[in-house]
N, C-alpha and C positions, 0 to 999 in steps of 0.2 A: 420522751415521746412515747406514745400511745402504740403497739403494733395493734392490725385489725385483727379481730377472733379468725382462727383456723383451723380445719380439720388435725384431728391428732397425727394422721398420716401424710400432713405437709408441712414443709419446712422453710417458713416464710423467711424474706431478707428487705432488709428496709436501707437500700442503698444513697448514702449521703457524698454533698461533694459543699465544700467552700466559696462561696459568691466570691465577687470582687471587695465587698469588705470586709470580707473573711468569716462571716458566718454560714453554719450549715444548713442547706436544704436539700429536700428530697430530688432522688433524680427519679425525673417519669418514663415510665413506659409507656406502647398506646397497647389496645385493645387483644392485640396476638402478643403483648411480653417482648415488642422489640424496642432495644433501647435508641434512643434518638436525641440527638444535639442542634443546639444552633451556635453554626460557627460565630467569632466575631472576628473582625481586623480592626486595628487601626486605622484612620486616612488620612490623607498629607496633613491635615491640622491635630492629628492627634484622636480626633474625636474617633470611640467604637462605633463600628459599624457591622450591621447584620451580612454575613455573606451568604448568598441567598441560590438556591436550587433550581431547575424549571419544574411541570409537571409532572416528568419522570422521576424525578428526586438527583437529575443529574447539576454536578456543581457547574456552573458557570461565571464567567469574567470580563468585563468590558476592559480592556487593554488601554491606559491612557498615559502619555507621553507627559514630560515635565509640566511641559504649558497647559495641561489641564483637557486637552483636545484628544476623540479617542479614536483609538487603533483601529483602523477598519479591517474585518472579516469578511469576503466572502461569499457567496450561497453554498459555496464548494468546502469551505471552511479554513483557508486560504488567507493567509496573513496578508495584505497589502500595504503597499508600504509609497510615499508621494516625496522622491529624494528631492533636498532643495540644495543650493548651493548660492554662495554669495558672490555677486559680480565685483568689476574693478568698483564699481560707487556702492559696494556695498549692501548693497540691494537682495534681497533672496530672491532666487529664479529657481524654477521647477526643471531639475534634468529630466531629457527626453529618453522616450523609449522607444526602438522599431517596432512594427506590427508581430517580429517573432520577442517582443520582451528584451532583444537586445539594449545597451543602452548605446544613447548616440551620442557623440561626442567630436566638437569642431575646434580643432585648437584654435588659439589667440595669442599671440604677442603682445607684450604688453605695450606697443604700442597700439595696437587695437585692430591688426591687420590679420585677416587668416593666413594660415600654415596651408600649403598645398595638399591634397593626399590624389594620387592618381586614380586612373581607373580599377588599375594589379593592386591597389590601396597600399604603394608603397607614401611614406610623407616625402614629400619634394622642400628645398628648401633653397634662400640665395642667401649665403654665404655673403656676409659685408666685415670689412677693416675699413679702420682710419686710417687715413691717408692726409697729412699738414693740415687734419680739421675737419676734412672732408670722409663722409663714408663712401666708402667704396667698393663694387663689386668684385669678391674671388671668384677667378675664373678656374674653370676644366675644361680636360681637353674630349673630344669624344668619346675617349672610354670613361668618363667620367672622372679622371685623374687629375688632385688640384695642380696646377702650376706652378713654380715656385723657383724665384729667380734670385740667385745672388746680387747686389745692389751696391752701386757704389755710392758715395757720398754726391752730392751737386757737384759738378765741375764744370769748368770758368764761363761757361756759355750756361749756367743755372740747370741745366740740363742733370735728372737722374737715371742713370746710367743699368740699365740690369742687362746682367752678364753671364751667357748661362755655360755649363762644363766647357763644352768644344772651344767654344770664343775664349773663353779662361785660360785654357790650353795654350790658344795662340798669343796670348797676351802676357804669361807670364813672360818677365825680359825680354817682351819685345819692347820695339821703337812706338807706339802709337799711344803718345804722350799727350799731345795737342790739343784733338779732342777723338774725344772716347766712342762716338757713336759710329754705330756701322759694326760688323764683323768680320774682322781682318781677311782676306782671303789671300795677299800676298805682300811679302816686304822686303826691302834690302838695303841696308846701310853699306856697300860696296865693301866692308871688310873681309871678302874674299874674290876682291878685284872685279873688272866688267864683260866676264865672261856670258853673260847671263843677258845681254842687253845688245839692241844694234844701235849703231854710232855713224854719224854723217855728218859732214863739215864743207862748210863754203867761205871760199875767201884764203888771201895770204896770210899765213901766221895761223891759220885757224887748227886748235887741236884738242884730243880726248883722252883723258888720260886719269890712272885713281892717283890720287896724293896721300900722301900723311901730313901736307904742311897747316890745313885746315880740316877738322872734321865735328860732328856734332856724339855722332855714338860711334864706335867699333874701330876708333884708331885712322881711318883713311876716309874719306871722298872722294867725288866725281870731281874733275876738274873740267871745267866747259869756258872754251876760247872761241867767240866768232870771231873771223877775218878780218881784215881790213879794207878788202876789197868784195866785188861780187855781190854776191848775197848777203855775206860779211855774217854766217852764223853755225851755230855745234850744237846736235840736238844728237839724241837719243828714244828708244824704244822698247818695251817690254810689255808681257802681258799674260795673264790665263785664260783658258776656254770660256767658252760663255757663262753666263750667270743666268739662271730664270728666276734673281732675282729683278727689280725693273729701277729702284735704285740703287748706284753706284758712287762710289768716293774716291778721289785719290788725292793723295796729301803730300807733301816733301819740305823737307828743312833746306834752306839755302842759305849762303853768306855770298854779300858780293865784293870779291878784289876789287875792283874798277868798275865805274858807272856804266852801266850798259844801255843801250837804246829801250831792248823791255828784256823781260823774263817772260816764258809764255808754258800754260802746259794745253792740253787736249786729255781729255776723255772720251773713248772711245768704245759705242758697243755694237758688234756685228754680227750682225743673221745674214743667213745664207742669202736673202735677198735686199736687206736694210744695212743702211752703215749710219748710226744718228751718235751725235758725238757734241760735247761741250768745250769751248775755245776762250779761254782766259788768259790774257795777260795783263803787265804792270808795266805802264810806260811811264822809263823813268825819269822823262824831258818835262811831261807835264805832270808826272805826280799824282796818274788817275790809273785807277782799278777798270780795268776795260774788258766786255764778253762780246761775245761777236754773233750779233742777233739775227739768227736764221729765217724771219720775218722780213727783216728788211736787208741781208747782205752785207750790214757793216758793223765796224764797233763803236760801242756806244759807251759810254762813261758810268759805269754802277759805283762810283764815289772815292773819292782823294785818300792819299794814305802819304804816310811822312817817311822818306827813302830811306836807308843805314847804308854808309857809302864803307862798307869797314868788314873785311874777313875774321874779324873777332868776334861778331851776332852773327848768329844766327835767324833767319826769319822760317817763320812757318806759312804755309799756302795752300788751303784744301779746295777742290771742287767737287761739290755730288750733284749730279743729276738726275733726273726721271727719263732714263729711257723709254718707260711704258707712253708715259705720258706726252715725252719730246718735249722738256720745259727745264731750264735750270730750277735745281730745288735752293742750294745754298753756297756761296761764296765765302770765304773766311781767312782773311791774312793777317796776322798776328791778333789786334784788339781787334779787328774791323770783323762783323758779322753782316752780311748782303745776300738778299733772298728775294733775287728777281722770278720768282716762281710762275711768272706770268711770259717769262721769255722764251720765245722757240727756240731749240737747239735746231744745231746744222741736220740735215740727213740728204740722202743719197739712196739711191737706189742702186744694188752692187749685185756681182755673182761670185760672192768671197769667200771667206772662209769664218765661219762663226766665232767669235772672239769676245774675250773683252781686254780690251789693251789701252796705254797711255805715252805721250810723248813729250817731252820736257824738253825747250830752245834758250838759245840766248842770242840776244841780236848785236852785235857790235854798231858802233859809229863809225861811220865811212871815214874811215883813213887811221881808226885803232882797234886793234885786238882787244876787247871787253872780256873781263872772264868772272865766272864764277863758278863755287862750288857745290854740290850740290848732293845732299845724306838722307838719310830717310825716308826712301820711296815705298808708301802705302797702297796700297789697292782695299777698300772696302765695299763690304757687297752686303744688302739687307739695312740698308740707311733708312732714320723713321723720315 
């Protein structure tokens, strides 16, 4: 190659570079001797591309994302950016943003319900378990604290049982086999005799007294003899302070030596001004479970049960009632479940002494001493 003529006192240079086929050409100057390039890149297809200047000779770039769509800048020079996000179908949606650029955000459950978030923008939530299928709400208590109850299996009335410390307490070894609901608040299987109890009796022959000849737990029972004459009956009494619970239970295992006219208990709850009380017996002639309806004054048949004439069974016998309410809640003697819920208990108008107590009879047949035995006296308070 040719250099151009030049003075003897310069010292010309003829700067070469390599094309892309590899031959040489001149690199140019412009008119003040500054040397100058044009960039290239490649672009997504491979093909060279000129990268190009503005007026100032400043480099600039249009920002383009995979799909070919380009970046937006600005007048500020300010990257902007349009987040998307895909829903449950999959779908793109554009995330929001508050007027200060925050981003906003509403949670969802996938079943498609919003999540709560408060005012204090704490999130609120409801808590669900299954329950035989069903979901079901976890409760808290006012300070917010879950609940959480120890649970017994179904027992024989299908009933599930939760049992919390206290009641556990009273339940381990105790008597309250039967059925389980309610929270024991007093019990005595007379294994340390009937000091504990008042005892009254009408009729010849008639007497009270603890045995070991029959018992269900703790070695002895009550033994209860009505008269032969008179009144012809042996009852007893016991009890604790009130309850502001509003229902109550009371349960007892019996065996009967000899057929008696009935078996009866009462339930009894007293405020200083009210005495309202539930009155059950079994009368054993006709072989009917009988309450004594404080609507009408008398008793009335809530349904037959099959007698055990025999000191070797035991039966079982519960009554709870709604004193809130003045209504039997539920009757129960051994298989037989009865929930005349709609019947008035007795009540009275008194100036007593606050209570909740029960009294358990036995009636003789005029002209025999009927007796039986009687273990397991329950008092429960806080019945569903």
């Amino acid at each position: 190659m040719t250099m151009t003529e030049q003075p003897d006192w310069v010292r010309a240079y003829l700067l070469l570079g390599k094309d892309a086929g590899g031959d040489l050409v001149p690199i140019l100057l412009d008119a003040d001797g500054q040397m100058y390039a044009l960039l290239r890149g490649a672009d997504g297809t491979g093909t060279a591309r000129t990268v190009r200047v503005n007026s100032s000779g400043e480099l600039y770039a249009l920002l383009k994302g995979a799909s070919g769509v380009d970046v937006a800048v600005d007048a500020s020079g300010y990257l902007t950016t349009v987040l998307k996000g895909i829903d449950g179908t999959s779908t793109l949606r554009t995330l929001l943003v508050d007027a200060s650029g925050q981003a906003i955000m509403v949670p969802r459950g996938q079943s498609g319900n919003y999540l709560n978030v408060d005012a204090s923008g704490f999130l609120t939530a409801v808590l669900k378990g299954v329950y035989d299928g069903t979901l079901t709400t976890i409760r808290v208590d006012t300070s917010g604290r879950i609940e959480a109850f120890l649970m017994d299996g179904d027992d024989q009335w299908g009933q599930s049982i939760r049992v919390g410390n206290a009641d556990l307490a009273a339940r381990l070894g105790g008597l309250s086999k039967y059925d389980w609901r309610g929270q024991v608040a007093f019990q005595n299987d007379f294994s340390h005799g009937a000091h504990s109890i008042y005892t009254s009796t009408s009729g010849a022959g008639a007497q009270i007294m603890v045995t070991p000849l029959y018992w269900h737990t703790g070695g002895y029972s009550l033994w209860l003899e009505g008269g032969s004459d008179a009144s012809g009956y042996a009852y007893f009494y016991s009890g604790i302070g009130p309850s502001p619970s509003g229902k109550v239970g009371l349960a007892i295992s019996f065996c009967v030596v000899n057929k008696p006219d009935y078996v009866r208990i009462m339930l009894l709850h007293e405020t200083p001004t009210q005495l309202v009380y539930g009155d059950v017996r079994l009368d054993y002639d006709n072989e009917q479970i009988q309450y004594y309806n404080g609507s009408t004054n008398a008793w009335e048949n809530a349904g037959d049960f099959d007698s055990y004439i025999t000191p070797y069974i035991f039966n079982n016998l519960k009554l709870v009632i709604d004193s809130t309410g003045k209504t039997y809640e539920r009757i129960l003697y051994n298989s037989t479940a009865l929930t005349p819920t709609t019947i008035a208990l007795e009540e009275a108008a008194v100036a007593g002494t606050p209570r909740l107590y029960y009294e358990v009879w036995v009636y003789s047949h005029a002209g025999d001493t009927d007796a039986i035995c009687v273990d397991n006296v329950i008092l429960t308070v806080n019945e569903p």
